[in-house]
PyMOL CGO cylinders between C-alpha atoms (Angstrom):
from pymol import cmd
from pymol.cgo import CYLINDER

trace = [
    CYLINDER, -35.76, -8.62, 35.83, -35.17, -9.03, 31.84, 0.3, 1, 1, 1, 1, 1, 1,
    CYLINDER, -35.17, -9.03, 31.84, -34.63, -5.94, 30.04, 0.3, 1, 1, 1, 1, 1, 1,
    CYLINDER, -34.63, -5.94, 30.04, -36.95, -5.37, 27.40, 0.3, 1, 1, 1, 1, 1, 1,
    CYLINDER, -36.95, -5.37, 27.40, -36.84, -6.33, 23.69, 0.3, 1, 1, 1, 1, 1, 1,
    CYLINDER, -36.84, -6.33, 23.69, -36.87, -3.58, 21.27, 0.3, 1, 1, 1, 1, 1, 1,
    CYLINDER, -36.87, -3.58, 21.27, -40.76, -4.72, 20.48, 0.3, 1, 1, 1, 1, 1, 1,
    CYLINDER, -40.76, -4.72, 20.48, -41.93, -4.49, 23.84, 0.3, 1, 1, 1, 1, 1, 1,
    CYLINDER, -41.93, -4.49, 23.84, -40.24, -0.86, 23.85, 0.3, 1, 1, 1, 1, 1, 1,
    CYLINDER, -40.24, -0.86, 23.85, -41.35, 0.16, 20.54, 0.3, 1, 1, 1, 1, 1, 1,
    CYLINDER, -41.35, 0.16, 20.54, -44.99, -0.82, 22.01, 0.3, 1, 1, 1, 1, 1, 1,
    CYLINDER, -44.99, -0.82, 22.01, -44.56, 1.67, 25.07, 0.3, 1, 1, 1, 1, 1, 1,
    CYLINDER, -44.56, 1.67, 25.07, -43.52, 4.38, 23.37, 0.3, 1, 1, 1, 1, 1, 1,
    CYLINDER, -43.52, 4.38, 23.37, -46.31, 4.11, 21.35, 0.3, 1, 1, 1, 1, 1, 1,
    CYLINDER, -46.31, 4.11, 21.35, -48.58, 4.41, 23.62, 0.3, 1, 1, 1, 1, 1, 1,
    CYLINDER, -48.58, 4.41, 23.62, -47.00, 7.76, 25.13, 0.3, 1, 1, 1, 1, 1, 1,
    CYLINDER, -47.00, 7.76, 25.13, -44.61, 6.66, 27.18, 0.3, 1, 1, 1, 1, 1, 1,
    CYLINDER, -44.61, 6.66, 27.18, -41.23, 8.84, 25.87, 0.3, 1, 1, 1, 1, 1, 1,
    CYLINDER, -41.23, 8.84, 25.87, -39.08, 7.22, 28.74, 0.3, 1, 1, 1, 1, 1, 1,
    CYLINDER, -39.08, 7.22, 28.74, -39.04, 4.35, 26.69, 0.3, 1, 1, 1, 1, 1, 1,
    CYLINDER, -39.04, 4.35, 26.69, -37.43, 5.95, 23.51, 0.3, 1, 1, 1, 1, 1, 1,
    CYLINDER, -37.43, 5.95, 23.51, -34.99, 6.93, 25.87, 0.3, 1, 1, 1, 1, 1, 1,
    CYLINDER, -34.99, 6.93, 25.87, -33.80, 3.22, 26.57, 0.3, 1, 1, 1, 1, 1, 1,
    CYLINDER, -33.80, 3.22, 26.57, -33.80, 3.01, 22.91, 0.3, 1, 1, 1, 1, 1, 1,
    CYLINDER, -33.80, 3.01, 22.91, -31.48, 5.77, 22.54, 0.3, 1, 1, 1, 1, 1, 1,
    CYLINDER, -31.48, 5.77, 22.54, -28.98, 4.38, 24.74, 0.3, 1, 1, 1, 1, 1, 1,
    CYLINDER, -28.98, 4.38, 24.74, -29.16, 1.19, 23.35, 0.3, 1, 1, 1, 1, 1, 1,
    CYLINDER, -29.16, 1.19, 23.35, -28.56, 1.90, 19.59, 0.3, 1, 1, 1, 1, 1, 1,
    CYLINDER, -28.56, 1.90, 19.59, -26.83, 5.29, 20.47, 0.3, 1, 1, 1, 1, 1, 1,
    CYLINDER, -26.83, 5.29, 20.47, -22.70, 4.40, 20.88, 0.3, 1, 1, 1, 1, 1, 1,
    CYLINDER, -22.70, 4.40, 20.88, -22.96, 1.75, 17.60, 0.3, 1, 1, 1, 1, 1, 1,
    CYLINDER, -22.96, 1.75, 17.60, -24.67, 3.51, 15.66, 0.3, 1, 1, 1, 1, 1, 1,
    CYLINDER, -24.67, 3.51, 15.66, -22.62, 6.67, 16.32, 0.3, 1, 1, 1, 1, 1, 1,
    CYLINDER, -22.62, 6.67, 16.32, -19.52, 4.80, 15.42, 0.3, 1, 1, 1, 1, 1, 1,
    CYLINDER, -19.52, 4.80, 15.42, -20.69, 3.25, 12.46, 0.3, 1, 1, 1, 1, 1, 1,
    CYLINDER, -20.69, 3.25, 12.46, -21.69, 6.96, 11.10, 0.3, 1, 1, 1, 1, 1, 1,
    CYLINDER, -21.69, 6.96, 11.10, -18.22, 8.59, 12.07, 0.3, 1, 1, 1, 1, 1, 1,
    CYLINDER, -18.22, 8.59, 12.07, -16.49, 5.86, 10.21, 0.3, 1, 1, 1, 1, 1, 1,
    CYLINDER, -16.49, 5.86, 10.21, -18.73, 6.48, 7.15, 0.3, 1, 1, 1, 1, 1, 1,
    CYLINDER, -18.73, 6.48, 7.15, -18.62, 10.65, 7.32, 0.3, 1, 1, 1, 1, 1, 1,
    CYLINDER, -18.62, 10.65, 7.32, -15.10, 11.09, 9.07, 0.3, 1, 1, 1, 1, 1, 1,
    CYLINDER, -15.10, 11.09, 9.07, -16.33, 14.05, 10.62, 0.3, 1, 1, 1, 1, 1, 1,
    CYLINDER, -16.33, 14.05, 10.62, -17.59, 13.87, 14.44, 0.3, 1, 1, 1, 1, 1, 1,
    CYLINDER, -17.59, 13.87, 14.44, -19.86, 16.72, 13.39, 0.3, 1, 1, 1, 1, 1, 1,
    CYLINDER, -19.86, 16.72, 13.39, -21.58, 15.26, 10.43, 0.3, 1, 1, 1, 1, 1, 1,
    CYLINDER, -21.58, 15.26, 10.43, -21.90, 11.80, 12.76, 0.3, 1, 1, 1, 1, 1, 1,
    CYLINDER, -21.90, 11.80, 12.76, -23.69, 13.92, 15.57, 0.3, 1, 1, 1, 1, 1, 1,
    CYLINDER, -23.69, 13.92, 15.57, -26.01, 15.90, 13.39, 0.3, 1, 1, 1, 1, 1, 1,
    CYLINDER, -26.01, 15.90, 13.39, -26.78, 12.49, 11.08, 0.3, 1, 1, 1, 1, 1, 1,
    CYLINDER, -26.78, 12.49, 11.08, -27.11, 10.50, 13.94, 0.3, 1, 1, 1, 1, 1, 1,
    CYLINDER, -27.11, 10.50, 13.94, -29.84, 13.04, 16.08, 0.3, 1, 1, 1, 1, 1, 1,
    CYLINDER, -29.84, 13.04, 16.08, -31.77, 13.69, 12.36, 0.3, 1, 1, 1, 1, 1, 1,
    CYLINDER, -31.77, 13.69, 12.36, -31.85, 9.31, 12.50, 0.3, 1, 1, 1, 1, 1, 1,
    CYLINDER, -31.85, 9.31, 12.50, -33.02, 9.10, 16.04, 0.3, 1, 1, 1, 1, 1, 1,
    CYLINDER, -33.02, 9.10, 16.04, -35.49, 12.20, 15.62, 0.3, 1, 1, 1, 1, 1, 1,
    CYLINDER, -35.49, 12.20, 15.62, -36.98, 10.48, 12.28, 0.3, 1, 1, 1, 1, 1, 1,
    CYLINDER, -36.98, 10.48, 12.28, -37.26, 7.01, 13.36, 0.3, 1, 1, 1, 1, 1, 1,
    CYLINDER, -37.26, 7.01, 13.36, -39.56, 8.55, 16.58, 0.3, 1, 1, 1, 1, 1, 1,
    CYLINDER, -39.56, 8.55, 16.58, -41.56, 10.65, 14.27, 0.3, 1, 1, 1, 1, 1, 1,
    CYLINDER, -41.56, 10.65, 14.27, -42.39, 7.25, 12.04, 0.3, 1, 1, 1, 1, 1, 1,
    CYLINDER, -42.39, 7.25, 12.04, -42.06, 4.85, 15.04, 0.3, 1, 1, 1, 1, 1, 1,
    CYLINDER, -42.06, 4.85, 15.04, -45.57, 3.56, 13.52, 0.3, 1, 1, 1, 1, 1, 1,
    CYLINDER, -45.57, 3.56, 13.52, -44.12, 2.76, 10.68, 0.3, 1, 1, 1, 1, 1, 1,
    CYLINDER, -44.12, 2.76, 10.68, -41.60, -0.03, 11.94, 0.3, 1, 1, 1, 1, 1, 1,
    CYLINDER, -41.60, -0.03, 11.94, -43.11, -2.73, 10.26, 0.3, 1, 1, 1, 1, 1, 1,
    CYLINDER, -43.11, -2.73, 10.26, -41.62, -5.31, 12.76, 0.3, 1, 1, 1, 1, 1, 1,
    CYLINDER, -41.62, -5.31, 12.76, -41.16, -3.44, 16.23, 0.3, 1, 1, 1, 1, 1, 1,
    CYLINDER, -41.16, -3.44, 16.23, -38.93, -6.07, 17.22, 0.3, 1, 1, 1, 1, 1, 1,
    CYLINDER, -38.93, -6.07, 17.22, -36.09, -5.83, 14.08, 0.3, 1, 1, 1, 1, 1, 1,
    CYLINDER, -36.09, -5.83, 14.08, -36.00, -2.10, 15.60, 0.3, 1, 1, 1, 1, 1, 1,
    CYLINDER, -36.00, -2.10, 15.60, -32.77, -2.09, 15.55, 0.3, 1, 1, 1, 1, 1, 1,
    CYLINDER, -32.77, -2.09, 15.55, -32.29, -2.84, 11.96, 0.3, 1, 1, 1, 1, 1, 1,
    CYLINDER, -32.29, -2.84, 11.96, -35.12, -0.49, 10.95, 0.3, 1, 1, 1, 1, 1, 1,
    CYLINDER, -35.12, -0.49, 10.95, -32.93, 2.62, 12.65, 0.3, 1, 1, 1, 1, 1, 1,
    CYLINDER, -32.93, 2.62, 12.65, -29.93, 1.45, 11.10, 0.3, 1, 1, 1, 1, 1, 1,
    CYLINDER, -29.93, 1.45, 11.10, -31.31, 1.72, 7.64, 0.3, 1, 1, 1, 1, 1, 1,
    CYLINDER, -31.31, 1.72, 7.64, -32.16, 5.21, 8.51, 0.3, 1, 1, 1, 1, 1, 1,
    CYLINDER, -32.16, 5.21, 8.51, -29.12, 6.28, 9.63, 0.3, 1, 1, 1, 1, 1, 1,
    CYLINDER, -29.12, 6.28, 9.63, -27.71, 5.02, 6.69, 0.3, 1, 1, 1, 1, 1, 1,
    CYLINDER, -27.71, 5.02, 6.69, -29.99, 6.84, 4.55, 0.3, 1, 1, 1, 1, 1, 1,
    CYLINDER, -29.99, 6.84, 4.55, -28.71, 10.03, 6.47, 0.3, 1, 1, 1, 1, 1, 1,
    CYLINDER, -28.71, 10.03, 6.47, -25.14, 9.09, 5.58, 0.3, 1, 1, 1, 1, 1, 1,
    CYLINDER, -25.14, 9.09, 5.58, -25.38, 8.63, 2.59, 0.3, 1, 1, 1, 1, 1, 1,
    CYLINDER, -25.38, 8.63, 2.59, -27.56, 12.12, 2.10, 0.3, 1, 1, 1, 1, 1, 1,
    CYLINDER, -27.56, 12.12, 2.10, -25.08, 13.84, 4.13, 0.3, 1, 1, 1, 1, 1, 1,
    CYLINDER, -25.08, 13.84, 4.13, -22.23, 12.57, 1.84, 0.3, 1, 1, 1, 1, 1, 1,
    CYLINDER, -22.23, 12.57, 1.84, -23.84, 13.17, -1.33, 0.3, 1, 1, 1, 1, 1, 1,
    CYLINDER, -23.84, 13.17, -1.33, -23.99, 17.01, -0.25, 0.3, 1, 1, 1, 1, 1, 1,
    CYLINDER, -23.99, 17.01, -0.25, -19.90, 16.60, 0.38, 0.3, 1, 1, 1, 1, 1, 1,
    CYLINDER, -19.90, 16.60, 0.38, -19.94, 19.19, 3.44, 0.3, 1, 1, 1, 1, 1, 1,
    CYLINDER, -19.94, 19.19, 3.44, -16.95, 19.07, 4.81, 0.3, 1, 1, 1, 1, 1, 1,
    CYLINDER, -16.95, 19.07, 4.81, -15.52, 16.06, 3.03, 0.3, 1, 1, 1, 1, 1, 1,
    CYLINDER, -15.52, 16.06, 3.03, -12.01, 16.22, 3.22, 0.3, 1, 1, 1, 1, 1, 1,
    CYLINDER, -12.01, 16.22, 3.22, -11.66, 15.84, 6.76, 0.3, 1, 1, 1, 1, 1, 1,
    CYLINDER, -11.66, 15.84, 6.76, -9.52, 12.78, 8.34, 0.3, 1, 1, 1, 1, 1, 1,
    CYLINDER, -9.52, 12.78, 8.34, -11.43, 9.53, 8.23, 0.3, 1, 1, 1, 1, 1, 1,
    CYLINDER, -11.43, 9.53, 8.23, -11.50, 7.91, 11.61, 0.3, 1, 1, 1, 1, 1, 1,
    CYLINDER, -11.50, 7.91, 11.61, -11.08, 4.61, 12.06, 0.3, 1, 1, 1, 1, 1, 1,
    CYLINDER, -11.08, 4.61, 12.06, -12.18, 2.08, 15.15, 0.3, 1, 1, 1, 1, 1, 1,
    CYLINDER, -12.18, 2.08, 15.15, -9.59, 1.78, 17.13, 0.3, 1, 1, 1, 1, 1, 1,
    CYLINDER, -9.59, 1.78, 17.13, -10.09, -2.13, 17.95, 0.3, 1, 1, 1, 1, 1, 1,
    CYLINDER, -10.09, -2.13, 17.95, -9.97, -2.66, 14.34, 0.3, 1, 1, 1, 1, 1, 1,
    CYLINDER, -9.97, -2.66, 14.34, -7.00, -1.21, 13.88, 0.3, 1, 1, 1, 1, 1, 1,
    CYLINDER, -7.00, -1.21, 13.88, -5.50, -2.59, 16.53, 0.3, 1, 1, 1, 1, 1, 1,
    CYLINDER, -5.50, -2.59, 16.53, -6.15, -6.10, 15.48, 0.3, 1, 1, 1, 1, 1, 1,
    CYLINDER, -6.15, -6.10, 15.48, -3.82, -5.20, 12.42, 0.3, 1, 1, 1, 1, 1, 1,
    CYLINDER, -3.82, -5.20, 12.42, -0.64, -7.16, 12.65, 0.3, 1, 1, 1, 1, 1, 1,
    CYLINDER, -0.64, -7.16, 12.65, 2.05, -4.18, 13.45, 0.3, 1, 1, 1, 1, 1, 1,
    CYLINDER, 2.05, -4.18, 13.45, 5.62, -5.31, 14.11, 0.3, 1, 1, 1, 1, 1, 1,
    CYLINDER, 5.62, -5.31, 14.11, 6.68, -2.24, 15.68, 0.3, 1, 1, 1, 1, 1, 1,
    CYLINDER, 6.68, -2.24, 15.68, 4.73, -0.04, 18.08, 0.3, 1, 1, 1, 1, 1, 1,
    CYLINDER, 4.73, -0.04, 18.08, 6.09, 3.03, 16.57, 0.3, 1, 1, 1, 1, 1, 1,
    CYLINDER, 6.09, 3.03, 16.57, 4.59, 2.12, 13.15, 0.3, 1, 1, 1, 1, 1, 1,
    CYLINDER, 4.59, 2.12, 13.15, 1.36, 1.76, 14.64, 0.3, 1, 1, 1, 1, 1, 1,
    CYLINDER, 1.36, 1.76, 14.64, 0.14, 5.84, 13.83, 0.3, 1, 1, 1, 1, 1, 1,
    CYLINDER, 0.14, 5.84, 13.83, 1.86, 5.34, 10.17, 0.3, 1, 1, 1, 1, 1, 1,
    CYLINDER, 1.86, 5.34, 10.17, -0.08, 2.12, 9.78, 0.3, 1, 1, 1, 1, 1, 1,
    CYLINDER, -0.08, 2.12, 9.78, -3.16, 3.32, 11.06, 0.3, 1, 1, 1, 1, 1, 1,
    CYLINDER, -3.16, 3.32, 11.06, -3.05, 6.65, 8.75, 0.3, 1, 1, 1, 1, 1, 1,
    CYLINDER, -3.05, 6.65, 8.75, -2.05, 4.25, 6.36, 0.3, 1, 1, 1, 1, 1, 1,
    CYLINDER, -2.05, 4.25, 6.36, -4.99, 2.55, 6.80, 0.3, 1, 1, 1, 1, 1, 1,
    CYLINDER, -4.99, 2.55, 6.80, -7.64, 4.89, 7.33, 0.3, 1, 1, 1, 1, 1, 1,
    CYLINDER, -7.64, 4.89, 7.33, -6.92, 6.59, 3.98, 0.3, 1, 1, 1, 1, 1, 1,
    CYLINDER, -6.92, 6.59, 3.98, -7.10, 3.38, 2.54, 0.3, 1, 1, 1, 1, 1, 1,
    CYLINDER, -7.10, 3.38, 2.54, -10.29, 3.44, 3.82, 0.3, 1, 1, 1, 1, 1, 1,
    CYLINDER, -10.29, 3.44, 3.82, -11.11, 7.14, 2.51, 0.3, 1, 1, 1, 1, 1, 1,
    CYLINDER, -11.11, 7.14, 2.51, -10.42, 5.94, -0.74, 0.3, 1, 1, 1, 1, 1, 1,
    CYLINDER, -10.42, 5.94, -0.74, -12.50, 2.82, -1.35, 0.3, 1, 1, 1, 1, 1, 1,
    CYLINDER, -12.50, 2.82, -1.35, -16.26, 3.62, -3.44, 0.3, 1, 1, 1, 1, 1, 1,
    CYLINDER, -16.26, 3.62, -3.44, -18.88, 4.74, -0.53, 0.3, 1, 1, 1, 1, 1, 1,
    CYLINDER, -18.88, 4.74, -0.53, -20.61, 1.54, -1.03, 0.3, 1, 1, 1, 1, 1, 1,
    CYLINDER, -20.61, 1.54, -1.03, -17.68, -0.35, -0.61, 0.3, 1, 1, 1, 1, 1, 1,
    CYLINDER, -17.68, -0.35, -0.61, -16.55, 0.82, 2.59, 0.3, 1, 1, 1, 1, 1, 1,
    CYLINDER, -16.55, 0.82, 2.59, -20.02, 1.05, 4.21, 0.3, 1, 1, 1, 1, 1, 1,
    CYLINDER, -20.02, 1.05, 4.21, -19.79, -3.11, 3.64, 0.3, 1, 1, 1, 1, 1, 1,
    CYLINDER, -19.79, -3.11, 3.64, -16.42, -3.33, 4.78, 0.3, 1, 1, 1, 1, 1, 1,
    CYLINDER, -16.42, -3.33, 4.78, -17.37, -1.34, 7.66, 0.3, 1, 1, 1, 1, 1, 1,
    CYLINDER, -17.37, -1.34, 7.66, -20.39, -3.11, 8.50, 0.3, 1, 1, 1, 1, 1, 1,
    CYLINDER, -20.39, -3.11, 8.50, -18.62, -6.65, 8.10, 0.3, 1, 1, 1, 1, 1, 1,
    CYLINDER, -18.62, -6.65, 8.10, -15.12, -6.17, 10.02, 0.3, 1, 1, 1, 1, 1, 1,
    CYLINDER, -15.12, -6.17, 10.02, -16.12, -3.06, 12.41, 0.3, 1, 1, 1, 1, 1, 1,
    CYLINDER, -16.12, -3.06, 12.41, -19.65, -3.60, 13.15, 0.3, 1, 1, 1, 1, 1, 1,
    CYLINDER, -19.65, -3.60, 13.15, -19.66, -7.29, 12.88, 0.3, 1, 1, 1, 1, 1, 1,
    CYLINDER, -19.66, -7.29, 12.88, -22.52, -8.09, 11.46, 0.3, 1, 1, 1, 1, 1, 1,
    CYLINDER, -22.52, -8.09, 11.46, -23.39, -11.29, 9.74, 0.3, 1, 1, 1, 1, 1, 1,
    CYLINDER, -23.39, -11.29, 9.74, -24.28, -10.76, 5.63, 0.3, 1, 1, 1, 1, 1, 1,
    CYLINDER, -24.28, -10.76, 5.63, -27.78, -11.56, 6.15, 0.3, 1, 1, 1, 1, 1, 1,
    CYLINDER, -27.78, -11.56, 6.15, -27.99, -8.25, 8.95, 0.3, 1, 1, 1, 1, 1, 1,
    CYLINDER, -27.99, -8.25, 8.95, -26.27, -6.07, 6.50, 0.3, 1, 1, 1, 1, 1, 1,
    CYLINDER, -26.27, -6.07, 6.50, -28.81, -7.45, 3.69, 0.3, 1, 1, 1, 1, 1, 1,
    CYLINDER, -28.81, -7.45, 3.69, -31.79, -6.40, 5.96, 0.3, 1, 1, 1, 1, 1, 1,
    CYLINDER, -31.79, -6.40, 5.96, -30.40, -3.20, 6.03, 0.3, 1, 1, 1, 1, 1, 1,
    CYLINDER, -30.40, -3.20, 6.03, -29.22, -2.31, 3.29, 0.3, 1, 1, 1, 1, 1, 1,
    CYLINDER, -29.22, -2.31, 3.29, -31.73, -4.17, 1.24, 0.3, 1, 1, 1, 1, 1, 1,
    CYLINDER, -31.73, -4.17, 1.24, -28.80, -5.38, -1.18, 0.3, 1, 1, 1, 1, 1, 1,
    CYLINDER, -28.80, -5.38, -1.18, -28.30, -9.10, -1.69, 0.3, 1, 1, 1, 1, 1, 1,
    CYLINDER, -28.30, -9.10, -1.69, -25.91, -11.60, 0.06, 0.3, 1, 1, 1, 1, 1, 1,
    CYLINDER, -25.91, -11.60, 0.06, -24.22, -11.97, -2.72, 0.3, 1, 1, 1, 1, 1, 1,
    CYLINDER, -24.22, -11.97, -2.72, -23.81, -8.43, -3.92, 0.3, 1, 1, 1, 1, 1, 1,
    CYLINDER, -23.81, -8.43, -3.92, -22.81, -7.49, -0.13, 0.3, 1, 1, 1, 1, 1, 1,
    CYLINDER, -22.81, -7.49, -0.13, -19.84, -10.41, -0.12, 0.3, 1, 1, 1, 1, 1, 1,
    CYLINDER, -19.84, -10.41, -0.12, -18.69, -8.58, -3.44, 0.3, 1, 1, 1, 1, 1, 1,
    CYLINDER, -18.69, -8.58, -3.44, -18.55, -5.34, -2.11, 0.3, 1, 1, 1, 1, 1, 1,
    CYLINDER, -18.55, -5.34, -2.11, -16.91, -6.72, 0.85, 0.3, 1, 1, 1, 1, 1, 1,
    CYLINDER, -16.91, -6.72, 0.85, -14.13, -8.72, -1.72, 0.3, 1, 1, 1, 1, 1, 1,
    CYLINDER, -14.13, -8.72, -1.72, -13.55, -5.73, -3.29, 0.3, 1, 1, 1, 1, 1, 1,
    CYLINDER, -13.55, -5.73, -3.29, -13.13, -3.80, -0.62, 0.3, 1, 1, 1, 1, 1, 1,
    CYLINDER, -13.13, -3.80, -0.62, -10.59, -5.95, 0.64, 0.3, 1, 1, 1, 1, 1, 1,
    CYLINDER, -10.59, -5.95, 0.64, -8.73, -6.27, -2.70, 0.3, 1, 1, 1, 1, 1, 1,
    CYLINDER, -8.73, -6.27, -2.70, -8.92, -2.24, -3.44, 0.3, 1, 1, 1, 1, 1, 1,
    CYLINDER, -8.92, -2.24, -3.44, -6.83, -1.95, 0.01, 0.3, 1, 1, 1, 1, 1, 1,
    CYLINDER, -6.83, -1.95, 0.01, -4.75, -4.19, -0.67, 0.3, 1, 1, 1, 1, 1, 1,
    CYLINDER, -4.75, -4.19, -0.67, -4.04, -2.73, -3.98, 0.3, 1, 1, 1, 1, 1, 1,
    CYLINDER, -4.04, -2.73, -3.98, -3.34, 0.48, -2.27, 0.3, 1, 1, 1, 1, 1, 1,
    CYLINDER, -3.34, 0.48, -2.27, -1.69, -0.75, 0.74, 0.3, 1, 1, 1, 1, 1, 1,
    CYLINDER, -1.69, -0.75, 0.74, 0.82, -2.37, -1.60, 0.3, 1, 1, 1, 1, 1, 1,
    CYLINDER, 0.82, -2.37, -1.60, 1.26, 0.78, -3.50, 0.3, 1, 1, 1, 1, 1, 1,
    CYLINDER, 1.26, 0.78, -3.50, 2.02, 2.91, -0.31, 0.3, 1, 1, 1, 1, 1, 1,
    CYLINDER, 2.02, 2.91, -0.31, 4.84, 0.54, 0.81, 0.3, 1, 1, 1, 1, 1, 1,
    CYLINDER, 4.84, 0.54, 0.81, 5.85, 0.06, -2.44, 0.3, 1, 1, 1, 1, 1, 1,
    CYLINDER, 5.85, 0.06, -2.44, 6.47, 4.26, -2.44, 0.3, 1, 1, 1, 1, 1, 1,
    CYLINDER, 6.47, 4.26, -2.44, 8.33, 3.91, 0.74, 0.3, 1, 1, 1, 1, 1, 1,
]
cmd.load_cgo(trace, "trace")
């Protein structure tokens, strides 16, 4: 038996069946969870962003537009939660956490570098513009294509392959300067 598209979902729990917005949970739940401790650095902020996304989205369900992009729809929402939740600064200046496959993937010569590189990295990370790193994220930790970060984000291809250039560039820059300090 197929599973179910996010449309034929979306329909059911429409039409009172909660069960279904359960399937939905679990689906979305563990990448979209990720995506917001990456852009809060706090596994508290992620939790409480990521529950006010999933309790919003139900409570406007008749408002996805396109039942089957449901997916997409959520993830704009969570994003507007992020970046609500970082605008009020709570608890800011907590360690940014990284994905650990991403990191990973960074070429380490030796394997006790790897926690210098990663911290390295992730505050790197910390430092880029919001809108910079949510791109960066999106691109190289969520792997999404441009034109699924331009659905939701509603920013431009173009504008989202700048952020993502600069992004890249700015930790370069400060990369460089770390090992230059070393």
């Amino acid at each position: 038996m197929e599973p179910l598209t996010d449309g034929q979902l979306v329909t059911r729990v429409l039409g009172g069946d909660v069960e279904s917005y359960a399937v939905l949970v679990g689906r979305y739940r563990n990448r979209l969870g990720r995506y917001a401790l990456h852009m809060l650095g706090s596994s508290e902020d992620a939790e409480e962003a990521l529950q006010d996304a999933f309790v919003r989205a139900y409570r406007s369900l008749a408002r996805c537009d396109d039942p089957e992009k449901f997916g997409a729809w959520l993830f704009r929402i969570l994003l507007n939660r992020c970046r609500t939740s970082g605008a009020r600064g709570r608890r800011r200046r907590q360690t940014f956490v990284a994905d650990e496959v991403a990191l990973m993937a960074a070429s380490v010569e030796h394997p006790a570098d790897r926690a210098a590189w990663r911290e390295e990295i992730e505050l790197g990370l910390q430092r880029l513009r919001p809108d910079q790193r949510q791109a960066f994220l999106m691109k190289y930790v969520e792997e999404l294509s441009y034109e699924e970060m331009s659905e939701i984000t509603g920013v431009g291809v173009s504008a989202l392959k700048m952020r993502v250039l600069r992004a890249c560039d700015r930790l370069r820059e400060l990369l460089a300067e770390v090992h230059s300090e070393s």
